[in-house]
C-alpha positions in Angstrom: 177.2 101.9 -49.6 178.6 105.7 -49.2 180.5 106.5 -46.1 179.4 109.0 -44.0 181.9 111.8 -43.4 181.6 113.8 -39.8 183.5 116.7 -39.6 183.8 120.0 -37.2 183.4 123.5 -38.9 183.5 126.8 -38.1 181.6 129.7 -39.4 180.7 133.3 -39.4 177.6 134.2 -39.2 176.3 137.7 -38.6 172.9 138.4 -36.5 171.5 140.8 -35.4 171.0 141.2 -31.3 167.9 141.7 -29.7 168.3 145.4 -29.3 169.4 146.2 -32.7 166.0 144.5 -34.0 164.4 146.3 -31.4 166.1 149.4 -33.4 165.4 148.3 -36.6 161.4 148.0 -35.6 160.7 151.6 -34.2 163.2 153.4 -37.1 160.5 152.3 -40.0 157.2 153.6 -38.1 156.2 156.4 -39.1 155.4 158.8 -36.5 151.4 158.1 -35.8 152.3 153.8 -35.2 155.4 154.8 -33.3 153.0 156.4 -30.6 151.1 152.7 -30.2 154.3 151.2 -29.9 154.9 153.1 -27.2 151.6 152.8 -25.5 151.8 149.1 -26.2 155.7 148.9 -24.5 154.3 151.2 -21.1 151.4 148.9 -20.8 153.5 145.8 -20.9 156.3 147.2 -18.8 155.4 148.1 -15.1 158.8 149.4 -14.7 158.5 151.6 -17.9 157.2 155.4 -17.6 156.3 158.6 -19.3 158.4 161.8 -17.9 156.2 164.5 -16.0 159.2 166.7 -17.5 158.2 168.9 -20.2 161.5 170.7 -20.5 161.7 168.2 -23.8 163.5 170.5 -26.6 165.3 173.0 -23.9 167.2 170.0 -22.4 167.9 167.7 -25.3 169.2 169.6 -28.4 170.5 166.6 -30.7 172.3 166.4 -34.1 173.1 170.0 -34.7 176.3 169.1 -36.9 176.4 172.1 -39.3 175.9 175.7 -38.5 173.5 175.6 -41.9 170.7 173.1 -40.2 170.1 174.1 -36.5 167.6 171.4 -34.7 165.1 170.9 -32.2 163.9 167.9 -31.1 163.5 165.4 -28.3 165.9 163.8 -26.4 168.5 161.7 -28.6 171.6 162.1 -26.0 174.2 159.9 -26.7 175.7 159.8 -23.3 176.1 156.6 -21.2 175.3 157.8 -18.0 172.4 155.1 -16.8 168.7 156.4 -16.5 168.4 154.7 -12.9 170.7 158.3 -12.0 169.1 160.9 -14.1 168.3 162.8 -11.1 166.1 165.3 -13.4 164.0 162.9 -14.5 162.7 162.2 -11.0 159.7 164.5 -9.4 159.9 166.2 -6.8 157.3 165.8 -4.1 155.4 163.3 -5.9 153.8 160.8 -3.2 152.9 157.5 -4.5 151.1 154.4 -3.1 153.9 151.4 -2.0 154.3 148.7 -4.2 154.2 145.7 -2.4 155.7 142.0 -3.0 152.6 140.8 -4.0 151.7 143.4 -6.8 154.9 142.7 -8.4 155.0 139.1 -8.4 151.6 138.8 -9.5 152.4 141.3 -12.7 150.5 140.6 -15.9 152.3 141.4 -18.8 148.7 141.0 -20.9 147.1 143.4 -18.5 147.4 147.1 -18.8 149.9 149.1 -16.3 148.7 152.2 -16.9 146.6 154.5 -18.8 148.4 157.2 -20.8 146.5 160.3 -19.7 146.6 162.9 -23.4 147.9 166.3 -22.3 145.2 168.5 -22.4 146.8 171.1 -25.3 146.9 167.8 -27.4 145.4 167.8 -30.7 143.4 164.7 -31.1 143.3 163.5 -34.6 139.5 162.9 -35.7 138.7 159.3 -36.8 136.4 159.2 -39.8 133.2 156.9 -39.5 132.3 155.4 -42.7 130.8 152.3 -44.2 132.4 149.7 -46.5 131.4 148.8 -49.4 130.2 145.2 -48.6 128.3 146.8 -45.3 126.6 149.3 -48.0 126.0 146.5 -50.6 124.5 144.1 -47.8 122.1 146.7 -46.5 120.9 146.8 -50.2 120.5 143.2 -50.5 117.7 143.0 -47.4 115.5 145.4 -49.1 115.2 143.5 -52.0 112.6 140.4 -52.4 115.1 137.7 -52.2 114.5 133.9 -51.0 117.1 132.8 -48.0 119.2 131.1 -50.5 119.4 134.1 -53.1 120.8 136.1 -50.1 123.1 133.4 -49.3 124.4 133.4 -53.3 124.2 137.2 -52.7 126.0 136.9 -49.9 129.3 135.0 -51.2 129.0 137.0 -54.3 129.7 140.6 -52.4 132.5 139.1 -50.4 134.4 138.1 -53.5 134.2 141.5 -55.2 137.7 142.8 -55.8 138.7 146.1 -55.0 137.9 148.0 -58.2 134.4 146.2 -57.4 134.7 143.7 -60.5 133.8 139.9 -59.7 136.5 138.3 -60.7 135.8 134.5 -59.9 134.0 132.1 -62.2 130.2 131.2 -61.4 131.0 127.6 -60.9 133.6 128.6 -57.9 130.3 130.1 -56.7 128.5 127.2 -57.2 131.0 124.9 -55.8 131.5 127.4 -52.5 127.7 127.0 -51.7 127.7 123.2 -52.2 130.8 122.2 -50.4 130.6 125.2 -47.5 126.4 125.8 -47.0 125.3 122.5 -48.4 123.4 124.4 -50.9 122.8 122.9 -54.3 122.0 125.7 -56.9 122.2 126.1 -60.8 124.2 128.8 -62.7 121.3 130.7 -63.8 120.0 131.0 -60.2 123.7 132.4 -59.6 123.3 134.8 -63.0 119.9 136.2 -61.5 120.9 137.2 -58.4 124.2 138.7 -59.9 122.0 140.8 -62.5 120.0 142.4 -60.0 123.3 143.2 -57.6 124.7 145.1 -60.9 121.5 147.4 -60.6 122.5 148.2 -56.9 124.3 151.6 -55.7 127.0 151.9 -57.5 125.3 151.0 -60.8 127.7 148.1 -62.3 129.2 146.8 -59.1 129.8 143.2 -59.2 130.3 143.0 -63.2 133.1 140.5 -64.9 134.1 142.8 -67.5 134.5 146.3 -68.2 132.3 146.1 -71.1 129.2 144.2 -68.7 130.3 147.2 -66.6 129.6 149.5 -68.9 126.2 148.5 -70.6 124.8 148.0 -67.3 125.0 151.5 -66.2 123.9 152.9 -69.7 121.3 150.5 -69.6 119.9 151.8 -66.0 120.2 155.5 -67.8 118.2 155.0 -70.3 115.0 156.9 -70.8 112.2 158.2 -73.2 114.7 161.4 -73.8 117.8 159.8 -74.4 116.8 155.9 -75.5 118.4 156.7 -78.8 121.7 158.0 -78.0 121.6 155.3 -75.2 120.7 152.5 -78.2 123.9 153.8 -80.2 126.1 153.9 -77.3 124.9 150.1 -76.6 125.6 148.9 -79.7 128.9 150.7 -79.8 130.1 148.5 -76.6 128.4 145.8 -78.0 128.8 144.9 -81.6 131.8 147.6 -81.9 133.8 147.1 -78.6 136.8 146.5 -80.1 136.9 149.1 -82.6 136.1 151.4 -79.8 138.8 150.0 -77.2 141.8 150.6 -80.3 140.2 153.9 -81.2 139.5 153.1 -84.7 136.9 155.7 -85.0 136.9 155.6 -89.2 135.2 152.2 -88.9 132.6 153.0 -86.0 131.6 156.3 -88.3 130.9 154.5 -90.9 129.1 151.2 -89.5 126.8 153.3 -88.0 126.4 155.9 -90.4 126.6 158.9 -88.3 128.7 162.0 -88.6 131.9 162.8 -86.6 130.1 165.1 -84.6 127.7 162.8 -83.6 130.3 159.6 -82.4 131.7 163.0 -80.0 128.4 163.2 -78.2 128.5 159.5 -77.9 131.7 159.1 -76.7 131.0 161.9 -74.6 128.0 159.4 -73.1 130.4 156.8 -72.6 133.7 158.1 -70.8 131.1 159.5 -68.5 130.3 156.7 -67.1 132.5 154.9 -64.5 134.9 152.0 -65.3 135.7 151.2 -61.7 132.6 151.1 -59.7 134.0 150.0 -56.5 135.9 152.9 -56.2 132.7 155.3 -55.9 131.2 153.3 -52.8 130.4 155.2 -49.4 133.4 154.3 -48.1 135.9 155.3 -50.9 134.0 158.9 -50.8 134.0 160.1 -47.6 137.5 158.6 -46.4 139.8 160.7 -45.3 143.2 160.1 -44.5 145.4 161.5 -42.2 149.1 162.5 -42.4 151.2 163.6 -39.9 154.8 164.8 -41.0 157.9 163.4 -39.5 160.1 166.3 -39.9 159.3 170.2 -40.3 161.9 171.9 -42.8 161.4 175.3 -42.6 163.4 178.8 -44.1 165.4 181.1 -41.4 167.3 184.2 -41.8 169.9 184.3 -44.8 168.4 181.2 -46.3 169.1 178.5 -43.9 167.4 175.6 -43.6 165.7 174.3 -39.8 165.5 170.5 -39.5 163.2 169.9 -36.8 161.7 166.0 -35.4 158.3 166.1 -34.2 158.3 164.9 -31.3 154.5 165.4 -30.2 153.9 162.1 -30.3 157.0 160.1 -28.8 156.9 161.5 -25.1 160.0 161.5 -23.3 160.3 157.7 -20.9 162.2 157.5 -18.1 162.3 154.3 -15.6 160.0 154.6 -12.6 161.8 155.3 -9.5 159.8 153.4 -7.0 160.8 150.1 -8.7 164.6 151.1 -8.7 164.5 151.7 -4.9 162.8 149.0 -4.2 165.2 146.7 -6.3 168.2 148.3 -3.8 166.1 147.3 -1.0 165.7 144.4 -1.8 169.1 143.4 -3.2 170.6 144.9 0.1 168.7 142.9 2.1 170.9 140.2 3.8 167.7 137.9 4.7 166.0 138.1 1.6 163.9 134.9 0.9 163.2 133.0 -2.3 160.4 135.0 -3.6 162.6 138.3 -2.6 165.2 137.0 -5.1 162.5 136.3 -7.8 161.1 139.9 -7.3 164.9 141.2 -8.1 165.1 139.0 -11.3 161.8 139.8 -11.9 162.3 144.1 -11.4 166.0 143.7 -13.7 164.7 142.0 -16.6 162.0 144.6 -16.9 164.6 147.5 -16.3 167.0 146.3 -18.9 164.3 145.6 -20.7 162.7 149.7 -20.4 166.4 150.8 -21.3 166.6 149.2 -24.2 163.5 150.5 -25.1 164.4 153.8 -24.4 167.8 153.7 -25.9 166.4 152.8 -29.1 163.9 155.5 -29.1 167.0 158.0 -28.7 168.8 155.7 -31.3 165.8 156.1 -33.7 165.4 159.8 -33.6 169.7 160.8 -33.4 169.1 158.4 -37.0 165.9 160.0 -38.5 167.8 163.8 -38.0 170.9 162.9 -39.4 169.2 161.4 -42.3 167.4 164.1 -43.0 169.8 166.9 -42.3 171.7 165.0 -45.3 168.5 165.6 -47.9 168.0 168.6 -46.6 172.0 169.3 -47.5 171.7 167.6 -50.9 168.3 169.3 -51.9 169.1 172.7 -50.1 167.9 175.0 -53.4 164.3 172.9 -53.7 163.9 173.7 -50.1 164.7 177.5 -50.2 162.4 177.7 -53.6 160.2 175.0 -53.7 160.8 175.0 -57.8 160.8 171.0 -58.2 163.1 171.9 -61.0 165.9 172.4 -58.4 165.8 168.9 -57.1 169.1 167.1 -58.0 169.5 163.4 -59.0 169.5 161.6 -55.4 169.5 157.6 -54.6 169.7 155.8 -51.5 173.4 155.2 -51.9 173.8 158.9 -52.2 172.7 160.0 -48.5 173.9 156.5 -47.1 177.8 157.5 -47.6 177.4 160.9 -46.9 176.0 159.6 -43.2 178.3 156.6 -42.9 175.1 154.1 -42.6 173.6 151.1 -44.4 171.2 151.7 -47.3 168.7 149.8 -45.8 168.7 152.2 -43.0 168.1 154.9 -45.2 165.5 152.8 -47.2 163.6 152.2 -43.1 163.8 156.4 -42.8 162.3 156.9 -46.1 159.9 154.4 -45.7 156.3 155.6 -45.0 158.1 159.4 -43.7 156.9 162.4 -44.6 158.3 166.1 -44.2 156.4 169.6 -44.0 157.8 172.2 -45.9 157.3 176.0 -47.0 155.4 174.4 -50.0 153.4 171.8 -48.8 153.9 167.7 -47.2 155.5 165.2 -49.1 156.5 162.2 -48.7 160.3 161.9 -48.0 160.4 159.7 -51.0 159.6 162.5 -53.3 163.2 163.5 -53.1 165.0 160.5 -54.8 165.1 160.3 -58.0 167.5 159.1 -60.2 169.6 161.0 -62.8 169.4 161.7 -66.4 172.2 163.0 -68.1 172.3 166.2 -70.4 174.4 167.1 -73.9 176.7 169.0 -71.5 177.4 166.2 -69.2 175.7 167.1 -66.1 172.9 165.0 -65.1 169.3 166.7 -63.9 166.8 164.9 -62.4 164.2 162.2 -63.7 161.5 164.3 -62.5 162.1 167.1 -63.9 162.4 164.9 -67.5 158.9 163.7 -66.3 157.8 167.1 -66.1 159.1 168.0 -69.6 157.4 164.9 -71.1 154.0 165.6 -69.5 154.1 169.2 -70.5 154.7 167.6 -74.3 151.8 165.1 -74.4 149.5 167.8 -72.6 150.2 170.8 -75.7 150.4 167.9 -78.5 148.1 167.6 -81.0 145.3 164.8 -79.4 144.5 164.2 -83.5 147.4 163.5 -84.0 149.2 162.2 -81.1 153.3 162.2 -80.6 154.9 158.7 -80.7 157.1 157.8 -77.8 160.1 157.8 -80.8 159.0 161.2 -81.6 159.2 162.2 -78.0 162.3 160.9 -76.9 163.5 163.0 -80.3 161.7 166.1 -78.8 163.5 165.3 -75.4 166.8 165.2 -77.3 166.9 168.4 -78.2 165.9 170.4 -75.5 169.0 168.6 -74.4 168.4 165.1 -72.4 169.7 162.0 -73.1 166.7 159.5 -73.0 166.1 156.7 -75.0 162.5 155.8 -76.7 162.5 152.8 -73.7 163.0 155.6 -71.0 160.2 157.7 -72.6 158.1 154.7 -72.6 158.8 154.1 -68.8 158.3 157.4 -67.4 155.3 157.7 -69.6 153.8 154.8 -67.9 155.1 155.4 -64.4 152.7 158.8 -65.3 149.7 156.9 -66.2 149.6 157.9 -69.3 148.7 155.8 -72.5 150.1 155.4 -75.3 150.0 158.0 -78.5 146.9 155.7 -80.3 144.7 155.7 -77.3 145.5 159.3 -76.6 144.1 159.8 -80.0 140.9 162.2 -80.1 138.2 163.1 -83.0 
């Protein structure tokens, strides 16, 4: 039998506080979720408030470290002094209702405090209506003469569509699901009717297993008196020669179907017209829009300088609400203050230290996103003055990280889901990391611009004769970079672009 041995050990172990989480949270938002956050912490908060102040960017210049990068923003003041004796941020002769003892101990923290009122020269950012795909599909599905249970299979077959609108799941899972869930009993052709007739709804080939079903069912819903024959060759094509087609082998197709070179173009022609992901063309894929408000502003001033600049529009400036302060003085200086007194003070500081916090992250967050961005703003100074992407230099994490004395992971949460407004158009502030790629004179250039030179190679090459990724990393070479056939065949891919047989026209 093996002894049990008991022992005392000690161990370091670093965690993160409260606060610092807190920090952590708000510095990967981008700007448009940072402005719930904050609705969310004033409605949970009593004690929590926005300022009436809008002396914002006069009164809280942060972060301007280099006479190169000026910048305006919102408050991110270091200081220490305490926000329960920041005398500005209190109104002058603003009467408000008494807060009594009851109020406060009978706070909900899941019922709303306060509205937040929009200022009234605030842009509101329009919300597109739209329908899904399933909603459209569904609607579809009533018109059509089914029987309860065929809308039921119906049914469980448009919520399993993926997102390219292929059905992906066998028919038996079907089968199964409508036994075990709806106590429905049905056989697999019941399942296969329903599904052909779905394939014939708007988008033409939604709910196909294949890319080849995909394809036939929309040529087969195009067919007519005027084109039945071209249809007919274009059917047997993605039937009988599917595979011939897929690898390109256009010799073969030519001459199984005895037709000329000119014709297989016209056919071809047919059949990368029609639509390999028909989930993609739904109501709701077409008239989405999205939204994107930039972080940061970089713009040009005199003598080619750069201006960093937060937006700020939507993080309002907080402040803690003086009515609760006094009354916590009162109350703590009262010498015959009863039980429920004493819980009202513990009650009034947790939610004080609690808004301070909140608000001292805020500042953290913003003193963090400038100085990051000052730094890539430093780095890729000539992109910024000429927006010629050739300028961008070879830039990683690590790279902005030491230059600010921080974490990478803090830079990775800035970069995260950011974007910045420039002279040339909004990107996202991951557009400017890249990694480098050295030259035959030993300095190293970006990978983009390599991407740029490969795309402009497979865009001029020869589509009968496509370029091999060993011929490109050869062409590469000599316009001096230093890139393997590998590296081609990455960048290539990260492009979307296929290889040099199925680039291969006739």
């Amino acid at each position: 039998m093996k002894s049990i041995k008991q022992g005392l050990y000690q161990t370091q172990q670093q965690k993160l506080s409260p606060q610092q989480i807190q920090f952590v949270k708000l510095l990967q938002l981008p700007v448009t979720e940072l402005e719930d956050r904050i609705r969310q912490e004033l409605d949970d908060n009593m004690t929590l408030e926005m300022s009436e102040s809008e002396t914002e960017a006069d009164n809280n210049e942060v972060m301007d470290n280099t006479d190169m990068f000026p910048v305006t923003t919102n408050p991110t003041d270091d200081s220490s002094e305490s926000e329960l004796s920041d005398e500005e941020n209190i109104p002058e002769n603003n009467e408000k209702e008494e807060i009594s003892l009851e109020e406060i101990m009978s706070y909900d923290d899941t019922e709303s405090y306060k509205t937040i009122q929009d200022d009234e020269d605030r842009d509101e950012i329009p919300i597109p209506q739209y329908q899904t795909l399933i909603e459209d599909l569904q609607q579809q599905v009533n018109l059509l003469p089914f029987t309860d249970t065929q809308k039921q299979i119906a049914e469980l077959i448009i919520g399993s569509l993926e997102d390219d609108g292929y059905l992906k799941i066998p028919l038996e899972t079907i089968q199964d699901d409508l036994d075990f869930k709806k106590n429905i009993k049905v056989s697999i052709s019941e399942i296969e009717y329903v599904l052909e007739k779905i394939r014939y709804l708007d988008p033409v080939g939604i709910a196909s297993r294949n890319l080849q079903e995909c394809l036939t069912t929309q040529l087969k819903a195009k067919r007519s008196s005027k084109n039945a024959q071209d249809v007919d060759m274009c059917l047997k094509i993605l039937t009988d020669l599917f595979d011939e087609f897929t690898k390109k082998h256009y010799d073969k197709i030519i001459k199984k179907l005895h037709i000329t070179e000119d014709k297989l173009k016209e056919l071809i022609k047919i059949i990368t017209s029609l639509n390999p992901k028909p989930g993609d063309t739904s109501t709701a894929a077409s008239i989405r829009t999205d939204y994107i408000i930039p972080d940061f502003t970089v713009t040009i001033v005199d003598d080619n300088k750069l201006q960093v600049t937060l937006n700020s529009k939507n993080t309002p400036e907080l402040r803690i609400n003086r009515e609760y302060q006094e009354i916590l003085r009162d109350y703590e200086n009262n010498p015959k203050a009863t039980q429920a007194m004493k819980d009202t003070i513990a009650l009034i500081k947790s939610k004080i230290e609690s808004a301070k916090w909140f608000i001292d992250a805020i500042k953290q967050r913003q003193n963090t996103l400038l100085l990051t961005m000052n730094c890539i703003a430093d780095i890729q100074k000539d992109y910024f003055l000429t927006g010629d992407e050739s300028k961008l230099k070879p830039m990683v994490l690590k790279d902005v990280a030491d230059k600010i004395g921080m974490d990478i992971s803090t830079v990775s949460r800035v970069a995260n889901s950011k974007y910045v407004e420039t002279d040339f158009g909004t990107f996202p502030l991951k557009h400017f990391f890249s990694e480098g790629i050295a030259t035959e004179t030993g300095e190293e250039v970006s990978n983009k611009e390599v991407k740029r030179a490969l795309k402009e190679l497979i865009d001029n090459e020869d589509k009968h004769n496509p370029i091999s990724d060993d011929e490109l990393s050869q062409m590469l070479q000599d316009r001096g970079y230093q890139i393997a056939r590998r590296t081609v065949a990455k960048y290539r891919e990260q492009l979307g672009i296929p290889v040099a047989r199925l680039r291969k026209t006739i």
